[in-house]
C-alpha positions as CSV (number, residue, x, y, z in Angstrom):
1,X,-166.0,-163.9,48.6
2,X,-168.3,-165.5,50.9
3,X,-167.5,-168.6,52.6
4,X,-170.6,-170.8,53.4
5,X,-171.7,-174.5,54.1
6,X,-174.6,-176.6,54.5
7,X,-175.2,-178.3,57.9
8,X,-178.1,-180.3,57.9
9,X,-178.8,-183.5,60.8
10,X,-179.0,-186.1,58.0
11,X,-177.0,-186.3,55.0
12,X,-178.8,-187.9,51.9
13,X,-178.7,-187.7,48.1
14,X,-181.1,-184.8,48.1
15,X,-179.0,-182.7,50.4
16,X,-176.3,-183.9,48.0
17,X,-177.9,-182.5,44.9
18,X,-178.4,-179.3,46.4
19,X,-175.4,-178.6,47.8
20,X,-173.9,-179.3,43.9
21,X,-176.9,-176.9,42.5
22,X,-176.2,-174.2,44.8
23,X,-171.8,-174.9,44.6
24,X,-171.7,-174.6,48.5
25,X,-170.0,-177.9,50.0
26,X,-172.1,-179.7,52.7
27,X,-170.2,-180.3,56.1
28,X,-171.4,-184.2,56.6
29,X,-171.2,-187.5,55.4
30,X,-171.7,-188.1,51.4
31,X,-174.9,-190.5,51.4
32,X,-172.6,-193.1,49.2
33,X,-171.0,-194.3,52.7
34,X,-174.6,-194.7,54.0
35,X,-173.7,-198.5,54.6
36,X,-170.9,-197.8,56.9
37,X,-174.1,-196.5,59.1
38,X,-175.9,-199.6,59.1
39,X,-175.9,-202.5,61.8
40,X,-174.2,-204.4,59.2
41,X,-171.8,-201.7,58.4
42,X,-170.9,-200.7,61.7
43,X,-169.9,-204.4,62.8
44,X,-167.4,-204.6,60.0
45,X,-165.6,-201.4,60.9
46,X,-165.9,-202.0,64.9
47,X,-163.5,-205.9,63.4
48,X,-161.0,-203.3,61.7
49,X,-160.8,-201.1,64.3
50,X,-159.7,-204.4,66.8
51,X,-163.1,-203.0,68.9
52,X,-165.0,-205.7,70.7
53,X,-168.5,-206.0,69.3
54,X,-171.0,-209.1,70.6
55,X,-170.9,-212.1,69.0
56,X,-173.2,-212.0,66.0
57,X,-173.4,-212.3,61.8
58,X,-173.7,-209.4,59.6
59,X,-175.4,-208.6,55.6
60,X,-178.3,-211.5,56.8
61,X,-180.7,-210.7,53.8
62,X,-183.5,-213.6,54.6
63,X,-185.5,-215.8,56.7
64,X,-182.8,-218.8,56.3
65,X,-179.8,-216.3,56.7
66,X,-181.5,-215.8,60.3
67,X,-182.1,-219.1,60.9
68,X,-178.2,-220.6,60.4
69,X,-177.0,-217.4,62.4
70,X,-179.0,-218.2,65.3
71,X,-178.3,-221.6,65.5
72,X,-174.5,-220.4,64.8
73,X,-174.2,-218.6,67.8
74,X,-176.0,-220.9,70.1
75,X,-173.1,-223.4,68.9
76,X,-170.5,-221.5,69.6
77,X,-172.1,-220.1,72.4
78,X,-173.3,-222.4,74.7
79,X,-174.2,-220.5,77.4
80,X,-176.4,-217.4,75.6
81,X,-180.0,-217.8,76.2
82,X,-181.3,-214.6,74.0
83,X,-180.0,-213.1,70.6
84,X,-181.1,-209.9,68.8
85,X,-182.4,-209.6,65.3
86,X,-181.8,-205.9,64.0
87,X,-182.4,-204.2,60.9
88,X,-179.5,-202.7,59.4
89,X,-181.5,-199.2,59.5
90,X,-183.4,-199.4,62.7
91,X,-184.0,-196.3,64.9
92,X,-183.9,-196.3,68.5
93,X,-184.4,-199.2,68.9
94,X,-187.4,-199.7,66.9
95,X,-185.6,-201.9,64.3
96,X,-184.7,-204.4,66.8
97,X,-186.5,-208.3,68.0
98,X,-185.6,-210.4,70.6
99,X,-185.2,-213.8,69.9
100,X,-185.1,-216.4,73.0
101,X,-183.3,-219.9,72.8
102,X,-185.2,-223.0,74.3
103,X,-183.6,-224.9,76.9
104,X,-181.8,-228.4,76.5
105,X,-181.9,-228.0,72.4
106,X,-178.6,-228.7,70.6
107,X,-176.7,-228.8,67.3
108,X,-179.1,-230.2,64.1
109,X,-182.3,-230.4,66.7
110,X,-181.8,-226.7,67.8
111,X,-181.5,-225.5,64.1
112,X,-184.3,-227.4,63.2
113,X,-186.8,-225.9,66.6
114,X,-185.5,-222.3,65.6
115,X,-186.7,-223.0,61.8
116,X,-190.0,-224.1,62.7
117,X,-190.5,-221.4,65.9
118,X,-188.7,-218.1,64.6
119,X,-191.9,-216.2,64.1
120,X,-193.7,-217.5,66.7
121,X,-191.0,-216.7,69.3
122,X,-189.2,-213.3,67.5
123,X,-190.4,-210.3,69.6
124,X,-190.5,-206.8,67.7
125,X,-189.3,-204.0,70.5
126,X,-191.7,-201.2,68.6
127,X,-195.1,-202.5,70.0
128,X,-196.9,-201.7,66.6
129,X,-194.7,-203.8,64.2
130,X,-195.8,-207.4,63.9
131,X,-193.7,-210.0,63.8
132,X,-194.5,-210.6,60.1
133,X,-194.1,-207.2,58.9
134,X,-190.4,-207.3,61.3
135,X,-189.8,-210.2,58.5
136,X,-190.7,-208.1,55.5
137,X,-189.1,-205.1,56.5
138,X,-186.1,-208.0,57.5
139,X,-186.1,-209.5,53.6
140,X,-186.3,-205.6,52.3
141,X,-183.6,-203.5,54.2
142,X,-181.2,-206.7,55.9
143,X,-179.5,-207.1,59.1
144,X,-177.5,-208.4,61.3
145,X,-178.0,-211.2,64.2
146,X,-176.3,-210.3,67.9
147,X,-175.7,-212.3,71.0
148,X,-178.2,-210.3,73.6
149,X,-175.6,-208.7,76.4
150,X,-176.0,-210.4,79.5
151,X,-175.2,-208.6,82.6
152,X,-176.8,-207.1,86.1
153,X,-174.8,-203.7,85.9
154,X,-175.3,-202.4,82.3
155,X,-174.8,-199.1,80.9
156,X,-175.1,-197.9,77.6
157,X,-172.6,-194.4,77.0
158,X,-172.6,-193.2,73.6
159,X,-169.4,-191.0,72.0
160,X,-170.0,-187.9,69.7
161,X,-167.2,-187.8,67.3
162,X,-166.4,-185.2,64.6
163,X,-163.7,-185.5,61.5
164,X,-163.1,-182.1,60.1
165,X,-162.1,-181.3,56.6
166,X,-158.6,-181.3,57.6
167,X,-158.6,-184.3,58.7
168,X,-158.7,-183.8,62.4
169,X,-160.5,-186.4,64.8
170,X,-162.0,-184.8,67.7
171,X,-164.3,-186.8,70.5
172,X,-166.6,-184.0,71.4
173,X,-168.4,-185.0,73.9
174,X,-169.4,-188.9,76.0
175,X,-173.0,-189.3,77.2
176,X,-174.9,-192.4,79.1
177,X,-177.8,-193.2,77.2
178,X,-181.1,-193.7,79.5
179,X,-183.6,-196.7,77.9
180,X,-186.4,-197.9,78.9
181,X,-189.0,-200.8,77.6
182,X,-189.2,-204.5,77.8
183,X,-185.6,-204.9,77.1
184,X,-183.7,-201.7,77.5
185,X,-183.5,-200.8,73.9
186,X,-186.0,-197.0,73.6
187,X,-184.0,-194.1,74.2
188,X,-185.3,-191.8,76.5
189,X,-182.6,-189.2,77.8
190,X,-178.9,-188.8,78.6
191,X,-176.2,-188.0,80.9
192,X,-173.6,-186.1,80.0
193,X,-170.9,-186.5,80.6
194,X,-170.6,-190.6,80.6
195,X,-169.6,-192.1,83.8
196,X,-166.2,-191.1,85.1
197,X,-165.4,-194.9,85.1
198,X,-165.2,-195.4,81.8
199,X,-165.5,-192.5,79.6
200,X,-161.7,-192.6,78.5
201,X,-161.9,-196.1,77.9
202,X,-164.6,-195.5,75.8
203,X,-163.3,-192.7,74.3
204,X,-159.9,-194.0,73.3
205,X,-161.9,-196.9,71.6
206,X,-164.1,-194.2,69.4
207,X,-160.7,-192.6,68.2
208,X,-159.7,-195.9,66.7
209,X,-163.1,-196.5,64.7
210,X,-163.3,-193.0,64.0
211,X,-159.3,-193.3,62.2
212,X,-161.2,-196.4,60.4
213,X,-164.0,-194.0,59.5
214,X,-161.7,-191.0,58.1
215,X,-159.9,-193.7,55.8
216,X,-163.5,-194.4,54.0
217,X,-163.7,-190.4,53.9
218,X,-166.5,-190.0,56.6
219,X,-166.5,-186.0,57.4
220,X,-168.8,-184.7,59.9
221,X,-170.4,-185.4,63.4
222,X,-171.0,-189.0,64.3
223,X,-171.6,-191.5,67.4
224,X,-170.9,-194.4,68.7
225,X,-173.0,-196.5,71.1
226,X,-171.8,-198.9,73.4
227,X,-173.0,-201.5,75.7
228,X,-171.2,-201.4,78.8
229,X,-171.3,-204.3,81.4
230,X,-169.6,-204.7,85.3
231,X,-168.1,-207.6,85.6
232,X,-165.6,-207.9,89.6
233,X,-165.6,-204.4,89.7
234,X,-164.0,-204.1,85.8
235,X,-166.4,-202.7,82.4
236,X,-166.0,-204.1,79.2
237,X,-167.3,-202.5,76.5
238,X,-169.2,-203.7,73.6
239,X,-169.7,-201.0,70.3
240,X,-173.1,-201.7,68.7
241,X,-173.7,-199.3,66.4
242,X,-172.5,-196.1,64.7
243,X,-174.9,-193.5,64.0
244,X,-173.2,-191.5,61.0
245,X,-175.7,-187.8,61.4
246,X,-176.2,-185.7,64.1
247,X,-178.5,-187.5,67.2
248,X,-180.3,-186.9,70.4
249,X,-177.1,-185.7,72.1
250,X,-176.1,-182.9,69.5
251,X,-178.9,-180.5,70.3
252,X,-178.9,-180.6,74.0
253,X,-174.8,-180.5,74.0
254,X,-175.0,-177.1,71.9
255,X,-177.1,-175.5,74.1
256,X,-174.7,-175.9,77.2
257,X,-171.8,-174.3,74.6
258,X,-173.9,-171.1,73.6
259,X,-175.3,-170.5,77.1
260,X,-171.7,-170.8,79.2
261,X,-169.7,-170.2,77.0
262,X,-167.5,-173.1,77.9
263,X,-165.7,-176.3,76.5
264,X,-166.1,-179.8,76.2
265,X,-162.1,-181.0,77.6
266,X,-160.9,-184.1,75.8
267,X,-158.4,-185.0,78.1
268,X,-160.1,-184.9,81.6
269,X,-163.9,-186.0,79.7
270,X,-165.5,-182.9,81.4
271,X,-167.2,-179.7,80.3
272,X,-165.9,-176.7,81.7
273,X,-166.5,-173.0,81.9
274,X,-164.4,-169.8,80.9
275,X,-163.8,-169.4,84.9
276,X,-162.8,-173.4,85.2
277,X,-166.5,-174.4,86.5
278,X,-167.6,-178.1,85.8
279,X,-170.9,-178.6,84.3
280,X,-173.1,-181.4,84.0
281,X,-176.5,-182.3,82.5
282,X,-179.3,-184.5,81.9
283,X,-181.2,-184.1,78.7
284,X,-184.5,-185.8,77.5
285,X,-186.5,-185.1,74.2
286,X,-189.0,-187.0,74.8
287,X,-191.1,-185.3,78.0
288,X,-194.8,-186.0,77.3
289,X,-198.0,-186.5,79.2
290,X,-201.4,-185.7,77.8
291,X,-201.9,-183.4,80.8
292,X,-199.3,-180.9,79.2
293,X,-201.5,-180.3,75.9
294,X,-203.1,-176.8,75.9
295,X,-200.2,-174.9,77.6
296,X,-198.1,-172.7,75.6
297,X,-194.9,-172.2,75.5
298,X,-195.8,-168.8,77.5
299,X,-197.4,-170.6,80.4
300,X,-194.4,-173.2,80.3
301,X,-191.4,-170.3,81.1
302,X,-194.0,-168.5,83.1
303,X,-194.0,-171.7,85.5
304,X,-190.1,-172.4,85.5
305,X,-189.6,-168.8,86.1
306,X,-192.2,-168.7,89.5
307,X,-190.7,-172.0,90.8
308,X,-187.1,-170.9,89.7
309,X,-186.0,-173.7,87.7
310,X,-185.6,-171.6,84.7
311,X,-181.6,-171.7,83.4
312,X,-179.6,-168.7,85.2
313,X,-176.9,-167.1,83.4
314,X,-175.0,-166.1,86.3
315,X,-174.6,-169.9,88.4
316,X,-174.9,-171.3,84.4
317,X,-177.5,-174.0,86.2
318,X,-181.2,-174.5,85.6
319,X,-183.7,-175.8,83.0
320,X,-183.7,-174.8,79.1
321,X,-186.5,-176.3,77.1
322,X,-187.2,-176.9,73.4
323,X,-189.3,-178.1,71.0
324,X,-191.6,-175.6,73.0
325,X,-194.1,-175.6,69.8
326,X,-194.9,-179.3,70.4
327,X,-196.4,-178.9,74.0
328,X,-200.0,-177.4,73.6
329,X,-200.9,-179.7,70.6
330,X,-199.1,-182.7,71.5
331,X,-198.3,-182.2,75.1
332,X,-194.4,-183.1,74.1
333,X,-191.3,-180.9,74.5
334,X,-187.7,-181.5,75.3
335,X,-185.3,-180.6,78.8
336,X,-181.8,-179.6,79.1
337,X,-181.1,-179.6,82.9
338,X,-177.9,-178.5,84.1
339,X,-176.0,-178.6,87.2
340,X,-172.8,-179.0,88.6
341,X,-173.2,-182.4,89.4
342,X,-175.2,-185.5,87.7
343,X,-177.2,-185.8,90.0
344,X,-177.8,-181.8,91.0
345,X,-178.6,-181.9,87.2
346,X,-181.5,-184.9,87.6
347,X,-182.9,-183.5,90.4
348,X,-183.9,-180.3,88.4
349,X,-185.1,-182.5,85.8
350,X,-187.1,-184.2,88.8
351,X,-188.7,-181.0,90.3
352,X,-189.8,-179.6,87.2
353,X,-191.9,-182.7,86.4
354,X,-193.3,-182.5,89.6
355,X,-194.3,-178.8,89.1
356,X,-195.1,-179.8,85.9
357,X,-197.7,-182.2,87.1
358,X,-198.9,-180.3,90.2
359,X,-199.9,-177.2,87.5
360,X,-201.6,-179.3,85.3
361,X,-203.2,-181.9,87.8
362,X,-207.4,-181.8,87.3
């Protein structure tokens, strides 16, 4: 008979129910091991897998629960001068407040300054949340409370992970996550692959919480995001989350596969072609200015076509885009650009931004 299965980038109990209406099996994660996805969640699995995580307190459910945690981890911590509320299902980012410590505050007199001063001091990262409705949404879905990564050299790589119905743990591909805002925490694009320094290290350390993952009976893509920080001329890794669904990297990572042809190779962490060519990218979804809106996706490969940035199937380098049906109303698509080289890849994204903005200028 036919052999079929559903794919979809988010597994939940909807999915779930149709997959047992129509008796075709779904290739992700059942929605019952949702929790394993959650800030919470992830912390507890990073502790089996012997993975550093920061210093924090996971399954905080209310305003006191935050309190004692962040006057916990001053205590034992000394030192730390910021923590990080999140909520366990936060996106991108958008789920997270920064919390700052006074100076020259101790023990009962600390606790005491952060119960009276959370909510006046707690920053949301998502500009249109209010602090009060980050405590709502705090008291509704839980979280967790995290030591704020100190460090002047920071990175923040990402692993994509897959555990096939057999059983079979596979890193598919590494990436270095490109964030901007106030404090580093909205995702904006993505190198692939990580940094040669430490994409085994990171990788290795995905296998093991992937092999804690399998045991639980995950199935499907997942990733995991680091927070990587250079310390004499060594990184140490931090895991902060696991995002069990497809993500940002899934999409733009395909694209290179169908269009060369090519592999992602676990052992040396690089992506290469049939003939033995490495390739590199960088990827953003999230290219928008207002001066975009009213092209169409015609005028778009018309203009990377005349200025040659358009993807060429012959030197597999150049620009693909996506999301194409978003530009004329919403001025917003996405960019795969590859290269044979990191940077050769950012300096395509670079030029066709500038072109971009030279078409649409007045």
């Amino acid at each position: 008979g036919n052999v079929a299965h559903i794919a979809c980038f988010n597994t939940t109990s909807l999915e779930r129910s149709l997959s047992v209406l129509l008796g075709i099996p779904i290739y992700g994660c059942d929605p019952s091991l949702v929790y394993l996805g959650t800030k919470s969640g992830s912390r507890r699995v990073f502790m089996q897998a012997g993975v550093t995580t920061p210093p924090g307190a996971e399954n905080l459910g209310s305003y006191d629960d935050m309190v004692h945690a962040l006057a916990g981890l001053k205590e034992m911590y000394p030192q730390l001068k910021k923590a990080v509320i999140k909520l366990n299902d936060g996106f991108s980012g958008d789920g997270n407040a920064v919390f700052r410590y006074p100076e020259n505050l101790s023990g009962k007199l600390m606790h005491d300054w952060i119960d009276c001063n959370l909510c006046d001091v707690l920053k949301p990262v998502a500009t249109d949340l209010s602090t009060d409705l980050f405590m709502e949404k705090f008291v509704l879905m839980e979280g967790i409370a995290e030591a704020f990564v100190e460090g002047d050299i920071k990175a923040s790589p990402s692993v994509q992970c897959r555990i096939n119905p057999l059983g079979e743990v596979d890193v598919i591909s590494t990436h270095d996550q490109v964030l901007t805002g106030d404090t580093g925490q909205i995702f904006v694009g993505a190198y692939f692959p990580a940094d040669e320094a430490y994409r085994s290290e990171i990788s290795a350390q995905s296998k093991a919480i992937a092999e804690i993952l399998k045991k639980e009976g995950v199935l499907g893509r997942f990733s995991i995001d680091f927070i990587s920080v250079k310390e004499n001329d060594a990184w140490k890794h931090y895991a902060i989350e696991i995002n069990l669904r497809k993500g940002g990297t899934t999409h733009p990572f395909l694209m290179l596969q169908f269009l060369t042809n090519g592999n992602y190779n676990e052992n040396k962490g690089v992506f290469e072609t049939p003939n033995g060519q490495e390739l590199y990218y960088y990827a953003s979804d999230n290219v928008q200015s207002e001066a975009y809106k009213g092209l169409t996706p015609k005028d778009l490969i018309d203009i990377a076509m005349f200025h040659g940035l358009h993807f060429d199937g012959s030197t597999h380098k150049g620009v693909m885009f996506h999301m194409i049906g978003a530009l004329s109303q919403f001025g917003k698509m996405g960019m795969v650009c590859i290269g044979s080289s990191r940077e050769e890849a950012y300096s395509y994204y670079t030029k066709t931004i500038a072109v971009l903005d030279a078409e649409t200028a007045g």
